[in-house]
C-alpha positions, 0 to 999 in steps of 0.5 A, a space after each residue: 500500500 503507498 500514500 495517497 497522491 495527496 499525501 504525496 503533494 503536501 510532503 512536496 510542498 514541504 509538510 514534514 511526514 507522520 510518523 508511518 509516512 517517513 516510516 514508508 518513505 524510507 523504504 519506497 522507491 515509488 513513492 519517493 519518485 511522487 513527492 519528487 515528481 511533485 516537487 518538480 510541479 510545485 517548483 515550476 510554480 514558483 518558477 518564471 520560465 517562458 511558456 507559449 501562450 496567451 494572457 489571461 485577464 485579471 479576473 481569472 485570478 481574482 476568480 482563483 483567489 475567490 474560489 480557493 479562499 486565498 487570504 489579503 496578502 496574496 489578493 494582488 495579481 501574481 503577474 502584476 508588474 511591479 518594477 519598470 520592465 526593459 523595453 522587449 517585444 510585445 510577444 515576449 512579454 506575453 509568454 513571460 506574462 503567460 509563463 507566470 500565469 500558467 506557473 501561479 495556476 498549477 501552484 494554487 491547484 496543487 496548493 488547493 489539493 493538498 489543503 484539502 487532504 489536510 482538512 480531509 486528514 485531520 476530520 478522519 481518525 487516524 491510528 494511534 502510535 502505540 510503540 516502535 522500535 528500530 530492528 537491528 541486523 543480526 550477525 552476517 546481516 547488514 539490512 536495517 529496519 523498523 517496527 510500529 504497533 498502531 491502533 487503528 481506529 476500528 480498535 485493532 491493532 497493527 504492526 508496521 515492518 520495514 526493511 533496506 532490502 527483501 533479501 533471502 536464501 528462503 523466505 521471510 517471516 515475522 514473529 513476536 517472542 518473549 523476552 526470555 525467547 522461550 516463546 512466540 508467536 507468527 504473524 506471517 509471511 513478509 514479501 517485499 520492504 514493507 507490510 502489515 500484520 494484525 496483531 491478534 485480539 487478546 495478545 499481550 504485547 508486554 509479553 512478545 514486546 520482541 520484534 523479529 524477521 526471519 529467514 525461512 528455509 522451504 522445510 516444511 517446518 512452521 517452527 522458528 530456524 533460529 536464523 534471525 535477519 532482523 531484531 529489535 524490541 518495543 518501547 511499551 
């Protein structure tokens, strides 16, 4: 599962990311590539470079200000020139005056989204952090991870894995142990860098506050292989 596009556009506009979206992140191509996809639009809003086309009147801004609800201090139009401009031709300064139009538009679009996810965010219940920790390689092991419990607003709870890389000689697997490591607890199968487990009713996570990742050889043996690739315990 990656982040909403909307999401995505207020991390490019420069809103710092939960908890679980830095989380995610960490260890998702694509959705790195979004936010610097994004990023690229909003800094071709901000930007002056020359784009064909005409200029549209002063109203098509006032009107933007109007529907988006834009405060006092930008009611001005953003195209209106405020110092003297060195004589060019008429075609030129209508592509620049265009350029700045259509870059100030596709801003406030983008702007306009990504208020809109963050009213829509903060009305929906959003989970609850309830620990995490950071998973720590084991011997011969090299990749790093991390681990949150969330509560999610249905009252179950759910634990975050990630990890720098899916690399296994068999396949992966993701365990709750006791402290003492005499017993645990499988919550499943992990493919890739990130998943999901739900956490079962009932379960004290006091009592499996450990966090483990296995490596799995294809056996046929549910029982743990002893061979751990990451590890880390939560701060209850």
């Amino acid at each position: 599962m990656h982040l909403h596009d909307d999401a995505l556009a207020l991390l490019a506009l420069g809103e710092e990311p939960t908890a679980e979206e830095a989380a995610h992140l960490g260890g998702c191509a694509r959705c790195q590539a979004e936010v610097r996809s994004y990023g690229r639009v909003v800094r071709a809003g901000r930007s002056s470079e020359t784009l064909d086309g005409s200029v549209p009147p002063p109203e098509v801004w006032e009107n933007i200000h109007a529907t988006l609800g834009l405060g006092p201090e930008v009611r001005r139009d953003p195209l209106a020139v405020s110092q003297p401009e060195p004589p060019v031709s008429l075609d030129s300064k209508r592509r620049s005056r265009a350029a700045r139009w259509v870059a100030a538009a596709a801003a406030a679009v983008l702007i306009a989204g990504a208020a809109t996810w963050g009213i829509v965010r903060s009305q929906v219940p959003q989970p609850e952090v309830l620990a995490s920790t950071v998973l720590e390689p084991l011997p011969s092991y090299s990749d790093e991870g991390t681990a949150t419990v969330d509560q999610l607003p249905d009252g179950e709870r759910e634990l975050l894995i990630t990890a720098s890389s899916s690399q296994a000689e068999g396949y992966r697997e993701v365990w709750l142990i006791s402290p003492d490591i005499t017993s645990m607890v499988s919550l499943g199968t992990m493919e890739g860098r990130e998943a999901r487990f739900r956490i079962p009713a009932g379960l004290d996570l006091s009592a499996y506050p450990i966090v483990d990742i296995s490596d799995e050889p294809l056996d046929g043996n549910p029982a743990h292989s002893g061979n751990s690739i990451l590890r880390g315990q939560l701060e209850l």
